[in-house]
C-alpha positions as CSV (number, residue, x, y, z in Angstrom):
1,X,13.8,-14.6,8.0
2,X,11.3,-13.8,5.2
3,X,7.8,-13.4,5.4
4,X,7.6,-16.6,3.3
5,X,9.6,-18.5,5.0
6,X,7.4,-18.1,8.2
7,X,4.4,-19.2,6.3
8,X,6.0,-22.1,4.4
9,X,8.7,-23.5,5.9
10,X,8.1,-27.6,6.5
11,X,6.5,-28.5,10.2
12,X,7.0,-24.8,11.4
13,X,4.3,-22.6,12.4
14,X,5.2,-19.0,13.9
15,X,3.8,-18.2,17.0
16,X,1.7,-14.8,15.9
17,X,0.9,-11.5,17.6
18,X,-1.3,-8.7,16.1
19,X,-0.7,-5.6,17.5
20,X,-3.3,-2.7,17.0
21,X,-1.5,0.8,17.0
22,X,1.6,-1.2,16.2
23,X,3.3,1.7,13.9
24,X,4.7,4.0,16.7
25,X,5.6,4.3,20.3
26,X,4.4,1.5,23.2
27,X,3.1,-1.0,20.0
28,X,6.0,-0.6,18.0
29,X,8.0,-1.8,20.6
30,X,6.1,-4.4,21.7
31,X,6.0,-5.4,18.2
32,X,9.8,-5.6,17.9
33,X,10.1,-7.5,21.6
34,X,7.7,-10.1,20.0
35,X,9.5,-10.1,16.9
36,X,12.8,-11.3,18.9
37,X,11.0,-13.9,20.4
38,X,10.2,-15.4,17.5
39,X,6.6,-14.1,17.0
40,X,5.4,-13.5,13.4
41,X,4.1,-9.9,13.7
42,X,0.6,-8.1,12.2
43,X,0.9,-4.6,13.3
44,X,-2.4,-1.9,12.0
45,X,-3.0,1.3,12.2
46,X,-4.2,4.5,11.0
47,X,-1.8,6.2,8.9
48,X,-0.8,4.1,5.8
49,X,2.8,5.5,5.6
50,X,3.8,5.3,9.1
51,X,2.6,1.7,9.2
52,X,4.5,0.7,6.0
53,X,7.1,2.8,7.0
54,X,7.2,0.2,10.2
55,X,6.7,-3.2,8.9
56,X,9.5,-2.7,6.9
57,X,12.0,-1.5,9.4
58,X,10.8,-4.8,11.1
59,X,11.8,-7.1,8.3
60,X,14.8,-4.9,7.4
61,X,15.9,-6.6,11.0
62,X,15.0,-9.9,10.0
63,X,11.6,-10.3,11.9
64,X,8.6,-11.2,10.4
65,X,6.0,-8.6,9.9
66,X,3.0,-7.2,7.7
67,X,1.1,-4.3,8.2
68,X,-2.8,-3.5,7.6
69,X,-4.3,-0.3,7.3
70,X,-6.7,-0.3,10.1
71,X,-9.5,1.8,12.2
72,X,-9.6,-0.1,15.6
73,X,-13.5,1.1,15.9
74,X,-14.2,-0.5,12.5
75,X,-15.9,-4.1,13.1
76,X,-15.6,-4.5,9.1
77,X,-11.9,-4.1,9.4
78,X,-11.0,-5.8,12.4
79,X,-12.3,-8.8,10.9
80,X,-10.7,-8.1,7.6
81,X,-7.3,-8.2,9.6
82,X,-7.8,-11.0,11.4
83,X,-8.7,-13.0,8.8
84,X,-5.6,-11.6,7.1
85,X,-3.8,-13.3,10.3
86,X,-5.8,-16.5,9.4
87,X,-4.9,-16.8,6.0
88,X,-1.2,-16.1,6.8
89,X,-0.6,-17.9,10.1
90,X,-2.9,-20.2,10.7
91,X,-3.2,-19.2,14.1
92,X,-3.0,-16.2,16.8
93,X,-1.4,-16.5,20.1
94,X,-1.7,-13.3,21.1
95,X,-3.1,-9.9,20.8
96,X,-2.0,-6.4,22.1
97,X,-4.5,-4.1,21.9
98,X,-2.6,-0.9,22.0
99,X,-4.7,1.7,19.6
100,X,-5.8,4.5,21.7
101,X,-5.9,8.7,21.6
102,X,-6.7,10.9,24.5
103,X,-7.2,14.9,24.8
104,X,-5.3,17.5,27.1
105,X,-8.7,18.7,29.0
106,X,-10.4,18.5,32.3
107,X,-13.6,15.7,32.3
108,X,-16.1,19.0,33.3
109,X,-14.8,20.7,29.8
110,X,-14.8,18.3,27.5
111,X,-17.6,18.1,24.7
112,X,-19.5,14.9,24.6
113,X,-18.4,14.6,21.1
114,X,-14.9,14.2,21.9
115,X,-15.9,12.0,24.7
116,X,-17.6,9.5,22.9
117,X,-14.4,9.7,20.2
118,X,-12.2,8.6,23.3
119,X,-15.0,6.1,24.6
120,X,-15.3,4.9,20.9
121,X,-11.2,4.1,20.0
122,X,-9.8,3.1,23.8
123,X,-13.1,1.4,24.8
124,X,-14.8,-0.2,21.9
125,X,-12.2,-0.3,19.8
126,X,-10.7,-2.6,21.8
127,X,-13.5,-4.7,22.7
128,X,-14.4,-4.9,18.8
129,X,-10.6,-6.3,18.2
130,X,-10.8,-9.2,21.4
131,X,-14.0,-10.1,19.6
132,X,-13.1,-10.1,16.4
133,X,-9.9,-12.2,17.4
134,X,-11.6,-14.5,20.0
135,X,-12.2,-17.8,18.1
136,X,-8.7,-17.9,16.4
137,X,-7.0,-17.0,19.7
138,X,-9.4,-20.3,21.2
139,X,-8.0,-22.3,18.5
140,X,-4.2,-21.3,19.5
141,X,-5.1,-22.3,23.1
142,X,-3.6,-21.3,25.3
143,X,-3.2,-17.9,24.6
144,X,-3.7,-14.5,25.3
145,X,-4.6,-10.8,25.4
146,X,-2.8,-8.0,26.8
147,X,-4.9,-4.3,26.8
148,X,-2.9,-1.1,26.8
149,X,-4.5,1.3,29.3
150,X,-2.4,3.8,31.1
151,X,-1.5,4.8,34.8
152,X,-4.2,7.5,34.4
153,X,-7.1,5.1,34.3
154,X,-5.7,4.2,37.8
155,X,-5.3,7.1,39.4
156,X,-6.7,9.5,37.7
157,X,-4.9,12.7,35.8
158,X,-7.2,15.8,35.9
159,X,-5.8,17.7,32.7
160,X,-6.7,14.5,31.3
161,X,-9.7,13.8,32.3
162,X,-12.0,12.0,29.9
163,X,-8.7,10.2,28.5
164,X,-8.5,9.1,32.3
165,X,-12.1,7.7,32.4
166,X,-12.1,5.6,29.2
167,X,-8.8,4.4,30.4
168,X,-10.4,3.0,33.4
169,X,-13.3,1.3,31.7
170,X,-10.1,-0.4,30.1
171,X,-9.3,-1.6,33.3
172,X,-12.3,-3.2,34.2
173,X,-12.9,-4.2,30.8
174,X,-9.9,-6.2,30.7
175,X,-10.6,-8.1,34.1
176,X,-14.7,-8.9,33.2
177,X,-13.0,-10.7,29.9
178,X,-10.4,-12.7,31.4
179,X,-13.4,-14.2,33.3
180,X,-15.6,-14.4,30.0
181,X,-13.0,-16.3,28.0
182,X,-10.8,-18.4,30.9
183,X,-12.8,-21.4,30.0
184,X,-11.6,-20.8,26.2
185,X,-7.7,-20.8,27.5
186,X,-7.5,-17.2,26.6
187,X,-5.4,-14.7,29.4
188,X,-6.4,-11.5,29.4
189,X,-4.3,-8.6,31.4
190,X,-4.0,-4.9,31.7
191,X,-1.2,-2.9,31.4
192,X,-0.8,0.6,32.7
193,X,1.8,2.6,31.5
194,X,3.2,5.6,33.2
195,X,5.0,8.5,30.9
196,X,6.4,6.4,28.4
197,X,8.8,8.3,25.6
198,X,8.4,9.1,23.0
199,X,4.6,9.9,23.9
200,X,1.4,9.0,22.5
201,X,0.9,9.9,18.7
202,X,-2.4,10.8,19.1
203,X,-2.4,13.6,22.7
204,X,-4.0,16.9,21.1
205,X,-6.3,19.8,22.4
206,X,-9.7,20.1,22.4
207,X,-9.4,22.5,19.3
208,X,-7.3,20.2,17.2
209,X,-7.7,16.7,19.1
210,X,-5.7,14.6,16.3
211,X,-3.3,17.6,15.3
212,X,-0.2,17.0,17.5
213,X,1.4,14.5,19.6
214,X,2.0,14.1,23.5
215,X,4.2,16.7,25.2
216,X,6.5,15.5,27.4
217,X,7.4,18.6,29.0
218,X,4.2,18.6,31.2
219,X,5.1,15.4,32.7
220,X,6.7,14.7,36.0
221,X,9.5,12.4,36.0
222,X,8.9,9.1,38.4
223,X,10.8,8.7,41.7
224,X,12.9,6.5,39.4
225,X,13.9,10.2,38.6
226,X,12.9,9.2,34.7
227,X,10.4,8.8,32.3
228,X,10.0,4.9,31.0
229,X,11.2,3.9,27.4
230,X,9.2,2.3,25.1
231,X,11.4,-1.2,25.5
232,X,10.5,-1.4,28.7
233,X,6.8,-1.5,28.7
234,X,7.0,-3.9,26.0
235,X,9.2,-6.2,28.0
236,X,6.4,-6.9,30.6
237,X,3.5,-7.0,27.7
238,X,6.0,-9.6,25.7
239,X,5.7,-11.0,29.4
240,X,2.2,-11.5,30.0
241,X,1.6,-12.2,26.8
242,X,3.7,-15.6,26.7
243,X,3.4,-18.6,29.0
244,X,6.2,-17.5,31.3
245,X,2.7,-15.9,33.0
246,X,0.7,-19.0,32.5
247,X,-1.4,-18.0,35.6
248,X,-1.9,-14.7,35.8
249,X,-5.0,-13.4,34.7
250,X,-7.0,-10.9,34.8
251,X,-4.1,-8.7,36.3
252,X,-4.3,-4.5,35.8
253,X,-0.5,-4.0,36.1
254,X,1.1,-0.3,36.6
255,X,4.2,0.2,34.8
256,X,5.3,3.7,36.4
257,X,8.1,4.4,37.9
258,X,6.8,3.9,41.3
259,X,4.8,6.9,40.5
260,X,1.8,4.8,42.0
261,X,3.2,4.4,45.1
262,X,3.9,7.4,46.1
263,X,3.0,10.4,44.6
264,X,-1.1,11.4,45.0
């Protein structure tokens, strides 16, 4: 299917999904689960190349997909985008806020400068995207909003530490809205990934914060005895994202492993 044909085809209207930090890791797969469900796919970003590099190995599959160059923390260009999705579409029935970037420090060390970076991108980044996309998501009704976080905003992971606390205002961000916009027939959930491979694109040190990417080798495998795949977070955001979960809301949902359960 074309890009085209999604938008012009007689009496057919895609279902649509915009996905912020779409291009790589957790996003991209979630993109590519919506995709096989039939969802026409908006994926931004950061990184011009990476993104391009994306959409097209989305169509090349036959799914439907565009990519816009993106800062989630830019109000300007989250409304740029979801007009984009507007113009296109006609509707959005659901978004999966997934932009986020942490730093490998402990809370007590960690400059306020790169804690307001991570407060700014996991934080208000995300709120500036569910309130850029709110009316069009009321119009699509009902539909719904699924909020990357992580396992560390749950439990806390000291050599992350400041990651960890923006990661829990996530949390609570995500169930405050699904109160706020119930009425408007907008879901909102959390998810909370444990290790996920390939790792988070954006995972530096405090000395070069945006210079290298998550390093699986520090992580503990779950008492699964594994770290998750990409695929499988995506399967329960494509799942609380869709109407299969018509009443669950305002749910902060650990993907790990089991890791919660028993490991302090």
């Amino acid at each position: 299917m074309s890009s085209d044909s999604a938008k012009t085809a007689p009496g057919v209207t895609a279902k649509a999904a915009l996905i912020t930090g779409g291009t790589s890791g957790i996003g991209l797969a979630t993109a590519r689960r919506l995709g096989e469900d039939g969802f026409a796919l908006v994926l931004t970003g950061r990184d011009p190349a990476r993104g391009e590099d994306a959409a097209a190995g989305l169509r090349a599959d036959g799914l439907v997909a565009h990519f816009l160059p993106a800062d989630s923390r830019d109000q300007a260009a989250a409304a740029t985008v979801v007009s984009f999705v507007e113009r296109q579409f006609g509707r959005l029935d659901l978004l999966v806020a997934c932009a986020g970037v942490g730093v490998v420090a402990p809370l007590i060390d960690t400059p306020v400068g790169q804690l307001e970076r991570l407060l700014a991108v996991n934080v208000l980044g995300s709120m500036i995207q569910v309130q850029a996309a709110r009316d069009l998501l009321a119009r699509s009704r009902p539909s719904a909003i699924v909020l990357v976080s992580s396992d560390s905003g749950v439990r806390g992971d000291v050599p992350l530490g400041a990651y960890s606390v923006s990661k829990a205002a996530v949390n609570m961000m995500g169930r405050m809205l699904a109160v706020d916009l119930a009425p408007q027939g907008i879901r909102v959930n959390v998810v909370c990934p444990g290790d996920t491979l390939p790792g988070m694109r954006y995972m530096g040190t405090l000395e070069e914060p945006e210079a290298s990417a998550e390093d699986p080798a520090r992580w503990t495998p779950s008492p699964m005895g594994r770290f998750a795949q990409g695929r499988e977070v995506a399967e329960v955001i494509a799942f609380l994202g869709q109407e299969r979960a018509s009443f669950v809301d305002g749910v902060v949902m650990l993907v790990d492993g089991g890791a919660g359960a028993g490991y302090p």
